[in-house]
MDAnalysis code that builds the backbone (N, CA, C; Angstrom):
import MDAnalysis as mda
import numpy as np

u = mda.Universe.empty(645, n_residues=215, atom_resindex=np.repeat(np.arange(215), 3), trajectory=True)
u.add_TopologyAttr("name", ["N", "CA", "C"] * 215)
u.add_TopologyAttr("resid", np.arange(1, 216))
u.add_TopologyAttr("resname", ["UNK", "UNK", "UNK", "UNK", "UNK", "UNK", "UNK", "UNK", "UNK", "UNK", "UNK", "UNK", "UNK", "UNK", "UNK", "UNK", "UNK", "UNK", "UNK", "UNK", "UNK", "UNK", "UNK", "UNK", "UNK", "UNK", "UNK", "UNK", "UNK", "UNK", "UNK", "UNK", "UNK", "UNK", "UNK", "UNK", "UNK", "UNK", "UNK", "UNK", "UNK", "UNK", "UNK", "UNK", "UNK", "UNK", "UNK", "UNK", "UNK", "UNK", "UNK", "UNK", "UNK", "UNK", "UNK", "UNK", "UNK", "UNK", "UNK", "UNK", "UNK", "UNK", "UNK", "UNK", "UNK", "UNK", "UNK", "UNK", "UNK", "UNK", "UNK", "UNK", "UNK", "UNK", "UNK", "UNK", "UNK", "UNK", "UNK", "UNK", "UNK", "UNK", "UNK", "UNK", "UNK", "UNK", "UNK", "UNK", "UNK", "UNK", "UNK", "UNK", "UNK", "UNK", "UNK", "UNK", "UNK", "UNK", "UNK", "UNK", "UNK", "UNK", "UNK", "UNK", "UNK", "UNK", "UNK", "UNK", "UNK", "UNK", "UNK", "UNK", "UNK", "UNK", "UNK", "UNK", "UNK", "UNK", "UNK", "UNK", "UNK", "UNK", "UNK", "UNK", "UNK", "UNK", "UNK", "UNK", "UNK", "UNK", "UNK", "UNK", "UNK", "UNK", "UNK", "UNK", "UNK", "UNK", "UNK", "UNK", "UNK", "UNK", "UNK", "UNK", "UNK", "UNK", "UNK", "UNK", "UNK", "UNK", "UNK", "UNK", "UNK", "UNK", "UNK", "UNK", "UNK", "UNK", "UNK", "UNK", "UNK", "UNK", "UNK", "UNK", "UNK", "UNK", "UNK", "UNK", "UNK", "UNK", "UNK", "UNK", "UNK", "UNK", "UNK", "UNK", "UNK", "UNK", "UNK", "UNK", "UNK", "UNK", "UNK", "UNK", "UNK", "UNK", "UNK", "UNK", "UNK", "UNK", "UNK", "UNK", "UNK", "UNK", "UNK", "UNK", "UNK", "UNK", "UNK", "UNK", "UNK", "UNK", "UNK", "UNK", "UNK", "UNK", "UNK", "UNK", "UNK", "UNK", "UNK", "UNK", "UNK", "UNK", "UNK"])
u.atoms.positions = np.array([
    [11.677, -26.616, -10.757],
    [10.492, -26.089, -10.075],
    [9.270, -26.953, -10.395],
    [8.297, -27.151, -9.401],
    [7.552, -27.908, -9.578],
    [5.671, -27.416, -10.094],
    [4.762, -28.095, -10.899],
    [3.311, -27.542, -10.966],
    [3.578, -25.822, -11.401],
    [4.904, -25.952, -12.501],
    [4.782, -24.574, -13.382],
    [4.243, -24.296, -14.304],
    [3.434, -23.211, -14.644],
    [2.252, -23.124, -15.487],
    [2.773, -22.486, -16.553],
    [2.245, -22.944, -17.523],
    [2.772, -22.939, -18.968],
    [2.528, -21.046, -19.347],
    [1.483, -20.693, -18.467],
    [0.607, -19.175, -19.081],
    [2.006, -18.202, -18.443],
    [2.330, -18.807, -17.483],
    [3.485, -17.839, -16.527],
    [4.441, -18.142, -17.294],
    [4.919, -19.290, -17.896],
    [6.449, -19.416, -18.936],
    [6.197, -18.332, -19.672],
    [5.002, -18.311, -20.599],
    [4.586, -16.882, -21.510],
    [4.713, -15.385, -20.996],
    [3.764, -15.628, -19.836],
    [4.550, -13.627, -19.450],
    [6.118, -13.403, -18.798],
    [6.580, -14.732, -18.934],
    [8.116, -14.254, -18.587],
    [8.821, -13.793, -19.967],
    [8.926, -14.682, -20.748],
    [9.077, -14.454, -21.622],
    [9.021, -13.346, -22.591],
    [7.446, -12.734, -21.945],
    [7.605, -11.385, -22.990],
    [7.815, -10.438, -21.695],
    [8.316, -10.554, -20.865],
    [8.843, -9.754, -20.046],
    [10.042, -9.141, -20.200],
    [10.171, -7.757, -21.024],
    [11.440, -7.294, -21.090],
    [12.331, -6.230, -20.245],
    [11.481, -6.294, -19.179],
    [12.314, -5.995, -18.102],
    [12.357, -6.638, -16.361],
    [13.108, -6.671, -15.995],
    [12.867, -7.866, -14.633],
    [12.677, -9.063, -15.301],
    [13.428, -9.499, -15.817],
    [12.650, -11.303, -16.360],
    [13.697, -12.025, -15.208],
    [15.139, -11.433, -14.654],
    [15.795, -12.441, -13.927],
    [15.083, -12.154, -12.294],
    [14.525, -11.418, -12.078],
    [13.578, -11.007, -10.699],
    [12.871, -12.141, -10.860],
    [11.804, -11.805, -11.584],
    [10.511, -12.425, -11.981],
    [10.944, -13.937, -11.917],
    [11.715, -14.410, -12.173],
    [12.079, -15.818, -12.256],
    [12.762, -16.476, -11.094],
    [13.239, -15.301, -10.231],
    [13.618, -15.575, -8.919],
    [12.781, -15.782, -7.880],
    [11.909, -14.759, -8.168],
    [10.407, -14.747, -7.086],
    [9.960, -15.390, -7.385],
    [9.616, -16.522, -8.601],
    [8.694, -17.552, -9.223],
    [9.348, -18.980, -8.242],
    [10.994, -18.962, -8.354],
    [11.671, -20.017, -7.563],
    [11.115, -19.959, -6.351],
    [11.189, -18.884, -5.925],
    [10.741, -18.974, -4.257],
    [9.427, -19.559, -4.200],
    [8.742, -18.666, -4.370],
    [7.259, -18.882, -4.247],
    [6.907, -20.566, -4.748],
    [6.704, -21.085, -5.385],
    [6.891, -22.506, -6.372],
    [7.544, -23.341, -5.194],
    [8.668, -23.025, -4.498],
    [9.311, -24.107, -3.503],
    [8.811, -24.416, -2.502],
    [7.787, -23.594, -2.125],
    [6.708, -22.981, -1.066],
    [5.846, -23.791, -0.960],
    [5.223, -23.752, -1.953],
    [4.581, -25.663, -2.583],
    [3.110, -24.506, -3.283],
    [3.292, -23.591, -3.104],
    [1.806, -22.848, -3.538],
    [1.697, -22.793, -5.681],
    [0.277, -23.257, -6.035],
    [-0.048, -23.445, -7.020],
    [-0.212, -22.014, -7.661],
    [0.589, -22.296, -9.112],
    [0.899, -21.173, -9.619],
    [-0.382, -20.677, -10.844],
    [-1.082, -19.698, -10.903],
    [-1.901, -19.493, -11.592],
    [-1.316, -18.041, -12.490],
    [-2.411, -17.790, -13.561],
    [-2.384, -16.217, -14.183],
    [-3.332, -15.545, -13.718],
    [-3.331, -14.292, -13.701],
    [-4.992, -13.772, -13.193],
    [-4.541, -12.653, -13.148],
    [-5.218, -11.694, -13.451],
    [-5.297, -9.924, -14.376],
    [-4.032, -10.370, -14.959],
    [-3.707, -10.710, -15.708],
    [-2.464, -10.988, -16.423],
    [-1.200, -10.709, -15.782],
    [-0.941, -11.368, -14.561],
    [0.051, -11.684, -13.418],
    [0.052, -12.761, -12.894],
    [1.396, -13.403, -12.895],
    [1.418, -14.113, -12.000],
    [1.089, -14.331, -10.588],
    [-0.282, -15.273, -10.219],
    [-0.651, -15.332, -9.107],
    [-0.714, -16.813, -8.577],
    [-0.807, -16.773, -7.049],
    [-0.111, -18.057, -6.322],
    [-1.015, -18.116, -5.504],
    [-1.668, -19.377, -5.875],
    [-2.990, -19.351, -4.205],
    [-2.184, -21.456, -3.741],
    [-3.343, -21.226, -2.770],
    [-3.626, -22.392, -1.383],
    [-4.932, -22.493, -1.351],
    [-5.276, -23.576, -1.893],
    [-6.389, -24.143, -1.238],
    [-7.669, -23.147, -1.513],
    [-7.067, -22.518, -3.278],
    [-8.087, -22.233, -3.860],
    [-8.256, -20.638, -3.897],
    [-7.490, -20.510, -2.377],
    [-7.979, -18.525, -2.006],
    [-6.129, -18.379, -2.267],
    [-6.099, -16.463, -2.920],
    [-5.212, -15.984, -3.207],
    [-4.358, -15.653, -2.431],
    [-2.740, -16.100, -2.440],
    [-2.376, -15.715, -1.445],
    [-1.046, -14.669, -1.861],
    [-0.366, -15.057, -2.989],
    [0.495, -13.971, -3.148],
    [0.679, -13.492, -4.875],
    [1.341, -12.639, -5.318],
    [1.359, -12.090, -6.497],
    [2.943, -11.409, -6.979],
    [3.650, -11.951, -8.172],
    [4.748, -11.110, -8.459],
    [4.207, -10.032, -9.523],
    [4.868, -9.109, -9.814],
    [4.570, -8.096, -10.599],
    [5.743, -7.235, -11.039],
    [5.390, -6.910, -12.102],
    [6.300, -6.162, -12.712],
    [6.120, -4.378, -13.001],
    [6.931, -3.972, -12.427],
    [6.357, -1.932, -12.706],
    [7.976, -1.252, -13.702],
    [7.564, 0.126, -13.832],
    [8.578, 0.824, -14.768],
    [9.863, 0.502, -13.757],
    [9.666, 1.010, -12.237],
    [10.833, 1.142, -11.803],
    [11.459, -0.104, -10.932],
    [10.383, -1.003, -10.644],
    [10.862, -2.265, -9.621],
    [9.752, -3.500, -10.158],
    [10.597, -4.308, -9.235],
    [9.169, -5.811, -9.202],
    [8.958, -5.988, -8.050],
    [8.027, -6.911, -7.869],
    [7.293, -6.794, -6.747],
    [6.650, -8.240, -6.420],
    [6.860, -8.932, -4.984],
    [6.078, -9.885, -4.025],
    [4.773, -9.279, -3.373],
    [3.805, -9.527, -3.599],
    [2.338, -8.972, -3.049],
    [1.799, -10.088, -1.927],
    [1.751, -9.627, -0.630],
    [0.801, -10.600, -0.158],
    [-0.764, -9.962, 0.625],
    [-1.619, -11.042, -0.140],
    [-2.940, -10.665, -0.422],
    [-3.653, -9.768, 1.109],
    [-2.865, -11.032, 1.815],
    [-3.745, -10.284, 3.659],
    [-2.357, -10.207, 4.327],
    [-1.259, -9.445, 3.596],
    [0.041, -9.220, 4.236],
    [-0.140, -8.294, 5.457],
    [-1.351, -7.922, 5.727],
    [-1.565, -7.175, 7.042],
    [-1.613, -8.065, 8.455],
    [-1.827, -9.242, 7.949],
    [-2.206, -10.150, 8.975],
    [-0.655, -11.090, 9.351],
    [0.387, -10.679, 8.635],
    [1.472, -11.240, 8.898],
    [2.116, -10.454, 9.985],
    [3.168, -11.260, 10.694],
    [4.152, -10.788, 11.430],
    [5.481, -9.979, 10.900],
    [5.520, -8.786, 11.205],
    [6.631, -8.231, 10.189],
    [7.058, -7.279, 11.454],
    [8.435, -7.589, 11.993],
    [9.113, -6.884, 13.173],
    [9.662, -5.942, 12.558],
    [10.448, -6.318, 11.321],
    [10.853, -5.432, 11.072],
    [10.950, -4.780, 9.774],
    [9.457, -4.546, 9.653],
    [8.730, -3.582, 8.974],
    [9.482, -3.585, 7.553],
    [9.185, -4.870, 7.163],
    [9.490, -5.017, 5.551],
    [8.503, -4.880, 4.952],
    [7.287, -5.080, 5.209],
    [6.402, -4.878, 4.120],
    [5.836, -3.679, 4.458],
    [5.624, -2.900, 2.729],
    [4.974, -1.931, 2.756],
    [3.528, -1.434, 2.325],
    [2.857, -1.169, 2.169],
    [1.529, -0.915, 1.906],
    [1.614, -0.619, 0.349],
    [0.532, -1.065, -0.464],
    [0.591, -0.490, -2.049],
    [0.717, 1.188, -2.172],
    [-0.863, 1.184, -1.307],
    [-0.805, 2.511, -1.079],
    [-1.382, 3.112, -0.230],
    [-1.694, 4.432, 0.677],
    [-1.752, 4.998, 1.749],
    [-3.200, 4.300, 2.418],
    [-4.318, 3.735, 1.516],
    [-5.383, 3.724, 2.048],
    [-5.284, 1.985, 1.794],
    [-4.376, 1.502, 1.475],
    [-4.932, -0.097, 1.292],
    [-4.954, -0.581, 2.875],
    [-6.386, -1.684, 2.769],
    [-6.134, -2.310, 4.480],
    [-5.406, -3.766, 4.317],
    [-5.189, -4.670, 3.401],
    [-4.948, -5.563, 4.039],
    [-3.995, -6.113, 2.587],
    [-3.652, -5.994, 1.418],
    [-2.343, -6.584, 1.138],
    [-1.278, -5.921, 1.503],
    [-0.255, -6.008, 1.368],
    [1.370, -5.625, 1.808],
    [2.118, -5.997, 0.563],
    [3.324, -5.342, 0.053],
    [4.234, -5.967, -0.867],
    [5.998, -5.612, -0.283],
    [6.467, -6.142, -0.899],
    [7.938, -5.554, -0.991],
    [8.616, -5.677, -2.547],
    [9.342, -4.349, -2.858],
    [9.787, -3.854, -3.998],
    [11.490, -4.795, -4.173],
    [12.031, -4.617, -5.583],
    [12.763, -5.057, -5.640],
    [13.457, -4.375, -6.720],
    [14.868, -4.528, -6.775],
    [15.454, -3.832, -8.251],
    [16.304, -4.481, -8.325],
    [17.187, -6.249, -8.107],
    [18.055, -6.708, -8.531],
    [17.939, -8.164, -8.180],
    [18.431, -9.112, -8.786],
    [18.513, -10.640, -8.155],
    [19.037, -10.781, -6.958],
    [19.999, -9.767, -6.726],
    [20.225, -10.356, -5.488],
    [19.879, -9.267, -4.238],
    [19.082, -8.695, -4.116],
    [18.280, -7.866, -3.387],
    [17.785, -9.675, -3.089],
    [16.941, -10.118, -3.773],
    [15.600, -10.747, -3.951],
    [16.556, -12.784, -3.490],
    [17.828, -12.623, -3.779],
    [18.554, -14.097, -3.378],
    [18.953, -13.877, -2.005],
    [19.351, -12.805, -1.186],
    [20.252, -12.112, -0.269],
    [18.235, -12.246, 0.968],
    [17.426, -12.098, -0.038],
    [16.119, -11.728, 1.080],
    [15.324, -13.417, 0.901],
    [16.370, -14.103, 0.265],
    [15.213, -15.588, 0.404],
    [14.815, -16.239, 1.301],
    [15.576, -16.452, 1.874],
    [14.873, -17.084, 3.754],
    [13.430, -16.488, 4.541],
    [13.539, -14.272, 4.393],
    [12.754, -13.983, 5.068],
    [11.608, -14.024, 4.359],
    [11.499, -14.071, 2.810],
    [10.866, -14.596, 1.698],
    [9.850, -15.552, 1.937],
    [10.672, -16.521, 2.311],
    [10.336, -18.096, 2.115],
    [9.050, -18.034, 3.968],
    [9.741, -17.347, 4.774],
    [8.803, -17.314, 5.961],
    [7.644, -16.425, 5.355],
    [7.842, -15.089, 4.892],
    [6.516, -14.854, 4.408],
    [5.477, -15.700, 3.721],
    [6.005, -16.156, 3.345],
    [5.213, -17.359, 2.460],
    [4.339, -18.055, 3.020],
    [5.487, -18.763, 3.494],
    [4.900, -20.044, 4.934],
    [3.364, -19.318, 5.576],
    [4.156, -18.196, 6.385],
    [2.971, -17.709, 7.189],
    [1.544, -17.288, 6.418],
    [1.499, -16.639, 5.084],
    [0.800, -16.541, 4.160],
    [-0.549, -17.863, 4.538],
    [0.379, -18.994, 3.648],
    [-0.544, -19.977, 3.798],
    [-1.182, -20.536, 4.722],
    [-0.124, -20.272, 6.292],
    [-1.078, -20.380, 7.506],
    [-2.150, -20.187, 7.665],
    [-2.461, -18.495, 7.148],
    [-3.134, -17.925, 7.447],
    [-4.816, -17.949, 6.774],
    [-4.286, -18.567, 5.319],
    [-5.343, -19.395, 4.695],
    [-5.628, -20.546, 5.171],
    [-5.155, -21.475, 5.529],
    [-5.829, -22.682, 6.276],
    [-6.224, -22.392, 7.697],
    [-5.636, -21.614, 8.283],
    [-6.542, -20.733, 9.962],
    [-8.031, -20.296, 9.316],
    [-7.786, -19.659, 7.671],
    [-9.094, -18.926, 7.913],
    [-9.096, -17.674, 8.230],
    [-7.983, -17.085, 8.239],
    [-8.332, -15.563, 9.229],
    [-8.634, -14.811, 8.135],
    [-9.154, -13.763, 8.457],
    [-9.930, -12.591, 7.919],
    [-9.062, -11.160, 8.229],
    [-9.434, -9.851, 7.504],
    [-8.810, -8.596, 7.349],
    [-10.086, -8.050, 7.467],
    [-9.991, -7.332, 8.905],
    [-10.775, -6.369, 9.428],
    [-10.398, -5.685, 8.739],
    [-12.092, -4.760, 7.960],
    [-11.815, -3.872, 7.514],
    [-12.411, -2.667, 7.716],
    [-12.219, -1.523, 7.807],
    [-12.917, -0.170, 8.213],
    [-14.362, -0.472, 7.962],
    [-15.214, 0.338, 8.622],
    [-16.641, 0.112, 8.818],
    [-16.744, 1.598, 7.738],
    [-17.487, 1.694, 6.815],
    [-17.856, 2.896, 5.503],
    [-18.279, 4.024, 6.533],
    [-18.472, 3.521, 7.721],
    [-19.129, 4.919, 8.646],
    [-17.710, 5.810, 8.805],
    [-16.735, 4.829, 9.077],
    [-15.180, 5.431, 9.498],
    [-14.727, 6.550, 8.595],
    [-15.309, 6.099, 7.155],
    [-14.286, 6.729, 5.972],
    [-15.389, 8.335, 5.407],
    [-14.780, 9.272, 5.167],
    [-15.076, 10.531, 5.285],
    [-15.753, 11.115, 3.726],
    [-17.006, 11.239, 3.671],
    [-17.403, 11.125, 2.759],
    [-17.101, 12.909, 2.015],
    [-16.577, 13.002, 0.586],
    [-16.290, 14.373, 0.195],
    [-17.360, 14.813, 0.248],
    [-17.622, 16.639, 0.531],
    [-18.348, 17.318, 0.227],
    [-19.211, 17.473, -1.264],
    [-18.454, 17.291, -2.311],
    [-19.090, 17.015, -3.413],
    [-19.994, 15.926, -3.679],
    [-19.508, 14.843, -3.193],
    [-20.299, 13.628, -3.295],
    [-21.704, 13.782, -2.046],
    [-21.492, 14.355, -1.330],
    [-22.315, 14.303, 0.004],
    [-24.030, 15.601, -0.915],
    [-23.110, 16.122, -1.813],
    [-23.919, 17.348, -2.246],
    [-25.000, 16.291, -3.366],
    [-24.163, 15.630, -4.597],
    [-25.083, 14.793, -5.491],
    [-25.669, 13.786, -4.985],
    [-25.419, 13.670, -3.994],
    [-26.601, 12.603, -3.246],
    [-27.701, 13.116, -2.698],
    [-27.554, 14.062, -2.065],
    [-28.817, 14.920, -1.828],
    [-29.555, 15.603, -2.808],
    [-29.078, 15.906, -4.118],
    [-29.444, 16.362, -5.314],
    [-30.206, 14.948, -5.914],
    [-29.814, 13.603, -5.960],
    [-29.980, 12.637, -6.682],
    [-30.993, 11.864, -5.401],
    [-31.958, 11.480, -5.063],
    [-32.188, 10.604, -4.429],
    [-32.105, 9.401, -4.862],
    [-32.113, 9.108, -6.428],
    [-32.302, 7.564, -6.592],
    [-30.507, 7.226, -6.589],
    [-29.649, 8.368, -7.271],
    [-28.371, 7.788, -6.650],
    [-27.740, 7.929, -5.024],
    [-28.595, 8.388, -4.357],
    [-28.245, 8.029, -3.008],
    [-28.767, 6.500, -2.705],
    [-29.881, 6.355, -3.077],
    [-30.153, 4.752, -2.865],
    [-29.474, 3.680, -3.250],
    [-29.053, 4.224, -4.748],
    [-27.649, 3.480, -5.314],
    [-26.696, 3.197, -4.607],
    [-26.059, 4.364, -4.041],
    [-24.998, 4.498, -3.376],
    [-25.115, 3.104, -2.495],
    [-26.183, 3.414, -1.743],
    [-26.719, 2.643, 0.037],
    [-26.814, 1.510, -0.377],
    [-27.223, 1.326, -1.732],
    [-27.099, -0.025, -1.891],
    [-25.963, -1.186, -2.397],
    [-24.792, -0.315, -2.494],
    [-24.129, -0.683, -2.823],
    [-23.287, -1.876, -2.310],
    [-22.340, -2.573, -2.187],
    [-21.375, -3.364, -1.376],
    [-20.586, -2.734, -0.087],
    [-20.111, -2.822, 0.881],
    [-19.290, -2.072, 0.979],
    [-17.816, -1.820, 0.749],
    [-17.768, -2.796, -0.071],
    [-16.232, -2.662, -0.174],
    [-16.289, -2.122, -2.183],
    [-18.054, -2.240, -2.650],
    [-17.755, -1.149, -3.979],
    [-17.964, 0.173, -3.526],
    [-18.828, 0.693, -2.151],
    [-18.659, 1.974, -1.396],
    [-17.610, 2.837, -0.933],
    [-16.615, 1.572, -0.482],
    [-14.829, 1.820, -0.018],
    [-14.610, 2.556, -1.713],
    [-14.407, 1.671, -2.348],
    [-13.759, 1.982, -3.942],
    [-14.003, 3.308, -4.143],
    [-15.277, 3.823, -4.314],
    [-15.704, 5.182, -4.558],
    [-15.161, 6.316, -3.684],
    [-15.163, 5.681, -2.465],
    [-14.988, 7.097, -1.391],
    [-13.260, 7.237, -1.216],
    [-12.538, 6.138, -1.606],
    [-10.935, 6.431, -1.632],
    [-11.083, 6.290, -2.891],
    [-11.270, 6.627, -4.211],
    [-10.901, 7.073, -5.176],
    [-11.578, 8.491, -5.591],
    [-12.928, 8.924, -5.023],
    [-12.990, 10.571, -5.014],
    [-12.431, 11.701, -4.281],
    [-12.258, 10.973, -3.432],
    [-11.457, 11.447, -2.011],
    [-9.585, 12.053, -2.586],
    [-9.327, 10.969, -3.072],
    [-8.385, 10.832, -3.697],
    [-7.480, 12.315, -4.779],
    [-8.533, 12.651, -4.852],
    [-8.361, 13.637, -5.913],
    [-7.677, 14.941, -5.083],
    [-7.272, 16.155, -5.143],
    [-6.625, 17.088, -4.500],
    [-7.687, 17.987, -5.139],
    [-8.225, 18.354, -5.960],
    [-8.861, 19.466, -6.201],
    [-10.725, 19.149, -6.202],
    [-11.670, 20.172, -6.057],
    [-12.762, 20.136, -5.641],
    [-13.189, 19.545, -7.160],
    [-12.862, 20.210, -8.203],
    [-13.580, 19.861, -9.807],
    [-13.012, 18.495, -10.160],
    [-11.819, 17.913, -9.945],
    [-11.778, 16.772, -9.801],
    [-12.598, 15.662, -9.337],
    [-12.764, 15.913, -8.477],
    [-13.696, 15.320, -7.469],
    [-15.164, 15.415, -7.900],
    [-15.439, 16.450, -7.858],
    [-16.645, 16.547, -9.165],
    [-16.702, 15.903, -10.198],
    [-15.631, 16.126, -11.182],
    [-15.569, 14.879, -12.640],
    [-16.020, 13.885, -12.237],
    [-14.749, 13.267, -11.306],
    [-15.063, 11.773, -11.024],
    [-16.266, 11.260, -10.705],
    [-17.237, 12.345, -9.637],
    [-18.570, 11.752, -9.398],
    [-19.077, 11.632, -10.747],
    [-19.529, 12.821, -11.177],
    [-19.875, 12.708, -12.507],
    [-19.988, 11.686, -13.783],
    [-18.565, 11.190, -13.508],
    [-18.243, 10.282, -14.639],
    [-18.650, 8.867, -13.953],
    [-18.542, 8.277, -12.840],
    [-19.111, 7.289, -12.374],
    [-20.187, 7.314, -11.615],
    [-21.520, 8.114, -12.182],
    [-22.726, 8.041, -11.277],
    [-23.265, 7.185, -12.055],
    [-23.391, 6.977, -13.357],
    [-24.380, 6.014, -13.613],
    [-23.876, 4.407, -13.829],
    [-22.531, 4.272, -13.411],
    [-22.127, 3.167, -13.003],
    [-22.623, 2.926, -11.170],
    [-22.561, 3.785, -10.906],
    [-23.159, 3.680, -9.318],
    [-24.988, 3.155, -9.559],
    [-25.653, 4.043, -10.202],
    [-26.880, 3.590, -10.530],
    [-27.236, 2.266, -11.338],
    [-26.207, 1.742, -11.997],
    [-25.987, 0.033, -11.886],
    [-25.664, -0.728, -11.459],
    [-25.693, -0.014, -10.040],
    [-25.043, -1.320, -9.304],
    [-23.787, -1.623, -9.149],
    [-23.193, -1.106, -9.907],
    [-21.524, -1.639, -10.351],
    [-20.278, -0.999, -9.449],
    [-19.337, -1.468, -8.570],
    [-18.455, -0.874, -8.077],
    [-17.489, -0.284, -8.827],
    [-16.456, 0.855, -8.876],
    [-15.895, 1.367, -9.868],
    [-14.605, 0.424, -10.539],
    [-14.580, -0.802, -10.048],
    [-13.589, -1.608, -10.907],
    [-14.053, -2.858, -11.820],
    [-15.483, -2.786, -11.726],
    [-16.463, -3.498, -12.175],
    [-16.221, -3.002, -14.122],
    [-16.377, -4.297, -14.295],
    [-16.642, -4.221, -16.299],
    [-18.201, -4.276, -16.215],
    [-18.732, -4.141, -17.228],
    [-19.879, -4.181, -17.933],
    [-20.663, -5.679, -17.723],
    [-19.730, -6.702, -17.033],
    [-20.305, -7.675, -17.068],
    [-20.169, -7.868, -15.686],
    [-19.288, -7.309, -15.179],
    [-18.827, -7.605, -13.546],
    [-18.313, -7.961, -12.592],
    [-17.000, -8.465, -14.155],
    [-15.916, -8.958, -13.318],
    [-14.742, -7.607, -12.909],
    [-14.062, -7.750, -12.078],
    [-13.076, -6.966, -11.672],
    [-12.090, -6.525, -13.115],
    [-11.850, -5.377, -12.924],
    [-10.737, -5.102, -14.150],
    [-9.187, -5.419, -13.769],
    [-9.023, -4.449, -12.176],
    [-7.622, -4.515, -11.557],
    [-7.450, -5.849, -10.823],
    [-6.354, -5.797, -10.529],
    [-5.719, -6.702, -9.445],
    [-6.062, -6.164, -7.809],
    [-6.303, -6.900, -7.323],
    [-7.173, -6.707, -5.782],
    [-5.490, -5.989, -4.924],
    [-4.605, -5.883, -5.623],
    [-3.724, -5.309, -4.951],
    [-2.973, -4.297, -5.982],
    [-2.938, -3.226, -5.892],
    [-2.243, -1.996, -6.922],
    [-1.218, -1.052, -6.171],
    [0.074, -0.835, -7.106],
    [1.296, -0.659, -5.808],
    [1.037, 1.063, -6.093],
    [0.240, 1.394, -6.960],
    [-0.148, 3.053, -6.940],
    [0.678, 3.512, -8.317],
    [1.467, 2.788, -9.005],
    [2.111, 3.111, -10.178],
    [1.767, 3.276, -11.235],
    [0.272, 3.116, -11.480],
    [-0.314, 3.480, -13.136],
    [-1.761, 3.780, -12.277],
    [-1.802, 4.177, -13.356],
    [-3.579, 5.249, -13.438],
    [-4.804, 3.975, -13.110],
    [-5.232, 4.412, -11.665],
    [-6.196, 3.452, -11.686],
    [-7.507, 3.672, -12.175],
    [-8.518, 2.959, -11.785],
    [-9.907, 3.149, -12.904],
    [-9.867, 3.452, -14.220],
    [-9.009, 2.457, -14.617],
    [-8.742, 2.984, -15.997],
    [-10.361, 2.132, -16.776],
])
């Protein structure tokens, strides 16, 4: 394999489960010609600088991530969404080598098209914040808070997205409450809810829904 990165030999290595996946999806991807990086402590694979795909490892499977897998051609509906509200990566799950040797060809076209799609340039329309349905709880501390409604408005919209599908998110009303609660005065800094203290991202821009997010 060619331009293999020494940081990815390391998380295979302490990879004690999926290490023969992980090393299969590394073959593919790598033959592809795409440069292999680390980043949130995963193996990640860009073109020409922008991200284009991601392997990963979970309790029950591993996983191919592609970043704007929405923008690919998929007839027959192999890729699946992380999770119900993501707009624009896609992944497909895996639980054996040869799930993952038996799927290399349609693999290897995902790929391809991937990088197309970075040198086209294309973009992932994404919902307009007017679209997405703001909870009653949150709709209430904003009218209670004016300077965190300004917060809010001032926010990004894609740290606005973050907030409204992760309060939303919740099934119960006091939930939903906590959560405002616990991230209003990260809202009043400015900060989107995956934001550190300094401002870089904590998660991976793609999460298959399997561990506790906003951690």
């Amino acid at each position: 394999m060619k331009n293999k990165n020494p940081k990815v030999d390391e998380y295979l290595r302490k990879s004690k489960k999926w290490q023969g996946e992980l090393r299969e999806l590394r073959r593919i991807v790598l033959d592809c010609g795409l440069t292999e990086e680390l980043k949130w402590r995963t193996p990640c694979y860009t073109h020409q600088d922008s991200n284009v795909v991601m392997i990963g490892r979970f309790k029950e499977y591993c996983t191919l991530s592609f970043f704007k897998g929405a923008l690919l051609k998929d007839v027959k509906n192999i890729l699946a969404k992380p999770g119900k509200n993501t707009q624009a990566a896609r992944l497909i799950r895996f639980t054996s080598v040869r799930e993952i040797v038996e799927m290399e060809p349609i693999l290897s076209a995902f790929i391809h098209e991937s990088r197309d799609v970075e040198e086209a340039g294309l973009k992932v329309t994404f919902k307009e914040i007017s679209e997405f349905d703001i909870p009653d709880e949150l709709e209430i501390k904003l009218n209670e808070s004016p300077a965190l409604k300004t917060a809010f408005a001032a926010l990004t919209p894609g740290r606005q997205r973050g907030y409204l599908l992760y309060f939303s998110s919740a099934k119960q009303s006091k939930t939903r409450t906590s959560r405002i609660e616990k991230y209003s005065q990260q809202i009043l800094d400015g900060k989107g809810i995956n934001d550190c203290t300094c401002g870089h991202s904590r998660k991976p821009p793609q999460c298959d829904g399997s561990h506790k997010q906003f951690q």
